[in-house]
C-alpha positions, 0 to 999 in steps of 0.5 A: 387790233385784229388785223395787226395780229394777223399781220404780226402772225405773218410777219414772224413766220415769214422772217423765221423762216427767211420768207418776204413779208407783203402787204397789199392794201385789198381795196374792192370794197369801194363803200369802205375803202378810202386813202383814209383808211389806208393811212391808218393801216399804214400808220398802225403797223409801222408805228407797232413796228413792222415793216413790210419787203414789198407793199404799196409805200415800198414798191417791189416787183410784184405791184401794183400793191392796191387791189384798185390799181389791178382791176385789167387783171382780174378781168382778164382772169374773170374771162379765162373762167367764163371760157373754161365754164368754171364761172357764169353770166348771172342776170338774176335782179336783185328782187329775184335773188331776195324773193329766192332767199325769202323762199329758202328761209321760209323752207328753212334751207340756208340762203344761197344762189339756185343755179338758175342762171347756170342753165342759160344758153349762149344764145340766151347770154348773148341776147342779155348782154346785147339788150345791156341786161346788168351781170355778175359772175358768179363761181361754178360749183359742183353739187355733189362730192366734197372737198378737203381743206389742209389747215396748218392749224386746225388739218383736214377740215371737209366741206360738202360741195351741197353747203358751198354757194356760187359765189359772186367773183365779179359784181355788175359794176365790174370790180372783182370781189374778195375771192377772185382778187386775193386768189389771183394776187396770191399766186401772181405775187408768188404767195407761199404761206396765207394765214388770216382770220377764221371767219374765212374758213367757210371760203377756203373751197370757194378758193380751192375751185379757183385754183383748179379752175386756174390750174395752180398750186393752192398756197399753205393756208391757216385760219387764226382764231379771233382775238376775244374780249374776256366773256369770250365774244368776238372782240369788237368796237361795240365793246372795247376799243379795237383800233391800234391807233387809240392804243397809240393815243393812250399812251401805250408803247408800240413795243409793249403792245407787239410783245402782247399780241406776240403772247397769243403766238410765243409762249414764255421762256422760264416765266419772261414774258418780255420779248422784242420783235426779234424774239418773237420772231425766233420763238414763234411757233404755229403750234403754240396758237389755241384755237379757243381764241385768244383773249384781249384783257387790257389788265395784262396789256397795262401790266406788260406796259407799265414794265416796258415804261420802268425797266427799258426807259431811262429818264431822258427816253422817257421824256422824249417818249412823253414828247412824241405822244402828246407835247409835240410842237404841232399839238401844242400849237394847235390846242393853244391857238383854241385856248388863247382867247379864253385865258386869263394866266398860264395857269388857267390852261391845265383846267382848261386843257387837261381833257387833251392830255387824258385818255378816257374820262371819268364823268358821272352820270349825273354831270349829263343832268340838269340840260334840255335832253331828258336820258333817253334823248342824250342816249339817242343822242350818243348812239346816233352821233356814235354811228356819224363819227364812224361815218366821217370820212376825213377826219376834221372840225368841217366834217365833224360839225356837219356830221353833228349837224346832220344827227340833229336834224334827223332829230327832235333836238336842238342843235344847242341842247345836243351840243352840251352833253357831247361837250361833257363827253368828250372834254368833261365840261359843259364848257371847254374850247371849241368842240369840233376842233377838239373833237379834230385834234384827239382823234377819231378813235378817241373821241369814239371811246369818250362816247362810248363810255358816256353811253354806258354813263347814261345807260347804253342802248339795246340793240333794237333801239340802236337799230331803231335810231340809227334809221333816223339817219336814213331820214330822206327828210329832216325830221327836226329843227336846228337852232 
């Protein structure tokens, strides 16, 4: 949800002032970048009903749009700025750099690189490379003086060169981390305008010495305030849904949901809170942006959905939305070819199949009672299956039944007695149609939700005890039996 906002900031400013509107898939980190993940940004924001100028689906003369696909050009970028000095050869291990950190937290100094290999000869750095000693590149940075970041929201933000670590550009593997690559996309892709979350405002002089370093001109930059949840914490999947995608799944309508987010952006005009994307666009101001953080409160979206079901739908459009959302021919066929062998009549598959055309279910409590599991085993149970769901890579029946799997054997349950209160969660009953399949054709996002609810259900987890469960999942060894 996040990322959408942002792109729908982007998206109006560029179309109001008749810029082109690029997405680049930033694909370094290659532990959380998949094909699959991609699909799903891709997915999201066209469904929400933007549509990109340049980008990996569309092409454009600026690709390739996959950070992945460009790693010859950060490395020719990366040894421009090790021969102007403006970056350095680090060798330092892993168990120096956390022994450093444990000094400096010790001495209650923010952890940050010392500088150490920065001092290196030539002669030093080349019998290193020689002997095949592992390196990163890390940024040159100054000690003294300050630098001044012009904001468009919040203006001049001042930052002493003392706080600003030496950032990794290149790790040892030789991928470019964030900084180096979004800086040398940004100018080679012809990036007037760059407005993203706060949560990189602490980055933005790291940048600036990579311009410099580079001799270009730094884009106009803007650091949007966080989407918040009502109790004003950072909106997030620990406590509410925040993919586009489960939105989509619950039957919300894309234009009502980019008419919401529009809202944190677009003031209303003499009370209408209605507007399509041209309006947005037409109306869009950054100065109509708080920097306390907008906030997420689904009330207000529900409310703006309903009136974008009564007042743009006429009956006809309204059953043809219905089809596309959940009666399509692919879904129905595959949920009845999981309900055929356990009916009886016709009329047997609302009971048995309305969990597929619900969003989140109302289960009590006490439906979880009477199983093996006592209530802190199917706590655990929720957190630890939770955590797999969100480790699945894609998404089907195979790969969700062995993430299961996996949760029990790192466990001391069964896999029989586990099965019954995931059962429960995600389709109400003890017994339904198959659950892995089930779990493959509601989706990822929703099946999360229906578990999350049911954790809360049964009592949620602290934090530590989440802590302490999920390490279960690093078990070398299977700690439990299946059965």
């Amino acid at each position: 949800m996040g990322t959408a906002y942002v792109a729908l900031v982007n998206y109006c400013f560029a179309k109001q002032h008749g810029g082109e509107f690029v997405l680049r898939i930033e694909d370094t980190d290659r532990n959380r970048s998949t094909a699959a993940s991609e699909n799903v940004i891709l997915e999201a924001l066209h469904w929400l009903g933007l549509a990109w100028d340049e980008g990996p689906d569309v092409g454009g003369p600026h690709g390739p749009y996959r950070q992945s696909e460009r790693l010859d050009i950060y490395d020719a970028h990366a040894q421009t700025l090790l021969e102007n000095g403006t970056a350095f050869k680090c060798f330092c291990t892993p168990d120096r750099l956390e022994e450093m950190r444990r000094e400096q937290r010790a001495r209650n100094v923010p952890p940050a690189y010392d500088g150490r290999c920065l001092s290196l000869t030539q002669a030093e750095i080349a019998a290193n490379v020689a002997a095949d000693l592992p390196f990163v590149v890390r940024l040159v940075v100054p000690r003294e003086g300050s630098a001044t970041i012009d904001d468009l929201l919040r203006g001049p933000i001042v930052f002493e060169w003392s706080a600003v670590d030496m950032q990794v550009l290149v790790k040892s593997d030789g991928w470019p981390t964030y900084h180096l690559a979004n800086v040398v996309d940004d100018h080679l892709m012809g990036i007037t305008h760059v407005m993203r979350g706060e949560e990189w405002i602490s980055s933005a002089p790291k940048h600036l010495l990579l311009y410099r370093a580079f001799g270009w001109e730094m884009p106009k930059i803007a650091h949007l305030p966080l989407l918040r949840n009502a109790d004003r914490s950072k909106l997030s999947k620990r406590k509410n849904p925040t993919s586009i995608l489960f939105y989509k799944r619950m039957g919300y309508l894309p234009e009502a949901l980019a008419n919401f987010l529009g809202l944190f952006s677009v003031p209303p005009v003499d009370g209408e809170e209605m507007m399509d994307l041209p309006t947005l666009v037409a109306r869009f101001g950054l100065d109509h942006i708080s920097l306390g953080g907008p906030v997420f409160d689904v009330a207000k979206l529900d409310w703006l959905n309903a009136r974008y079901l009564r007042e743009t739908l006429d009956v006809p459009q309204l059953v043809a939305r219905v089809r596309a959302w959940a009666f399509d021919e692919s879904y129905l066929t595959a949920i009845a070819g999981l309900a055929q062998k356990r009916i009886e009549r016709l009329s047997d598959l609302g009971p048995l199949l309305s969990f597929f055309f619900a969003g989140r279910l109302d289960v009590p409590r006490a439906a979880y009672e009477g199983g093996k599991l006592d209530g802190d085993a199917i706590r655990k149970l929720f957190v630890l299956v939770l955590a797999e769901c969100d480790a699945v890579g894609d998404w089907n029946a195979t790969e969700i039944e062995a993430a299961i799997r996996r949760v029990v054997e790192r466990s001391e349950m069964k896999l029989r007695d586990a099965v019954r209160p995931v059962y429960i969660a995600v389709s109400g009953s003890a017994q339904s149609v198959p659950l892995f399949e089930s779990m493959a054709l509601l989706g990822r996002d929703l099946v999360r939700e229906r578990l999350r609810v049911a954790l809360e259900t049964v009592g949620g987890a602290t934090k530590a005890e989440t802590e302490a469960w999920r390490k279960l999942l690093a078990a070398p060894e299977p700690i439990g039996s299946v059965a």
